[in-house]
N, C-alpha and C positions, 0 to 999 in steps of 0.2 A: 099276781103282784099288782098294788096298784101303779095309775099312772104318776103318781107321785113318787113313789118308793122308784119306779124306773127311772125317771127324768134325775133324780137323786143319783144314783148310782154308774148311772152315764156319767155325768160330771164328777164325780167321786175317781172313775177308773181314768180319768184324764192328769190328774193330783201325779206331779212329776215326783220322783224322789228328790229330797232334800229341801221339798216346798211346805208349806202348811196351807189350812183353808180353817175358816172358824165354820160352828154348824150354822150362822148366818148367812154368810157369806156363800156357801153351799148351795143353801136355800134359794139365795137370789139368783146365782148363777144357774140353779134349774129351773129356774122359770115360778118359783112358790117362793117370794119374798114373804120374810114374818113369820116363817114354817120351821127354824134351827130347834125346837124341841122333836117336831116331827124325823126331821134329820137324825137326831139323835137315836133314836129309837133306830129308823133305819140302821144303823152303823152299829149298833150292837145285835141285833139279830143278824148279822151279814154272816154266813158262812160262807160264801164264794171269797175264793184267795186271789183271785183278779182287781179286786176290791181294796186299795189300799186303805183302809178305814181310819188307821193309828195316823195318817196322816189329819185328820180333824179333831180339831182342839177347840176350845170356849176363845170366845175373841179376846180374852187375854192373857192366854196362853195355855191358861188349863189345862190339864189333861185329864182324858176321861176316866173314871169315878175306877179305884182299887181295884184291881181283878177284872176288869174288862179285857184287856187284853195278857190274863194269865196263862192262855196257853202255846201265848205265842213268842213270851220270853218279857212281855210285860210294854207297854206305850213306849215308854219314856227309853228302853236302851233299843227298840227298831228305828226309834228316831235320829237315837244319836249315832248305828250304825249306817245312816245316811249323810250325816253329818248337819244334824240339826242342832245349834246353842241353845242354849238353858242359862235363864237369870239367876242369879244367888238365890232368891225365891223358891228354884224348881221349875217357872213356867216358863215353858218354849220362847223363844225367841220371836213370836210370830212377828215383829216387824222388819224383823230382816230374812226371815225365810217367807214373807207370805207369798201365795200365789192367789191369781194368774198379776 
């Protein structure tokens, strides 16, 4: 694993329930500012379930791309069994759940 994909995913396993993070935001907080498509990639190859991945979303609100997380009961209802809001739109709340 690179040391990118680690420094990523350290910060990733820190993502509290009920928070969000954008894959920018991510990015910076691991130390690889400018790297949210990099992120991305990381968080769909994740098979580790220590990992909360479906906590990262596009910085405005996005959710990631159909079928990403189908086997896990889908992004958008792990989130809202955390108790994360969604705009009439569909997208997360990210300003009122962002973290840190």
């Amino acid at each position: 694993m690179t040391d990118f994909a680690c420094s990523v995913l350290a910060v990733a396993r820190k993502i509290p329930p009920g928070r969000l993070v954008s894959y920018g935001r991510l990015a910076a907080l691991a130390g690889w500012p400018g790297r949210a498509r990099g992120v991305g990639f990381v968080m769909r190859s994740q098979t580790d379930t220590t990992v909360p991945c479906h906590r990262v979303v596009f910085a405005d609100g996005r959710l990631a791309p159909e079928g990403t997380f189908q086997n896990q009961g889908g992004q958008r209802a792990l989130l809202e069994k955390e108790g994360i809001g969604f705009l009439a739109d569909g997208r997360a709340d990210i300003k009122k759940h962002l973290w840190p």
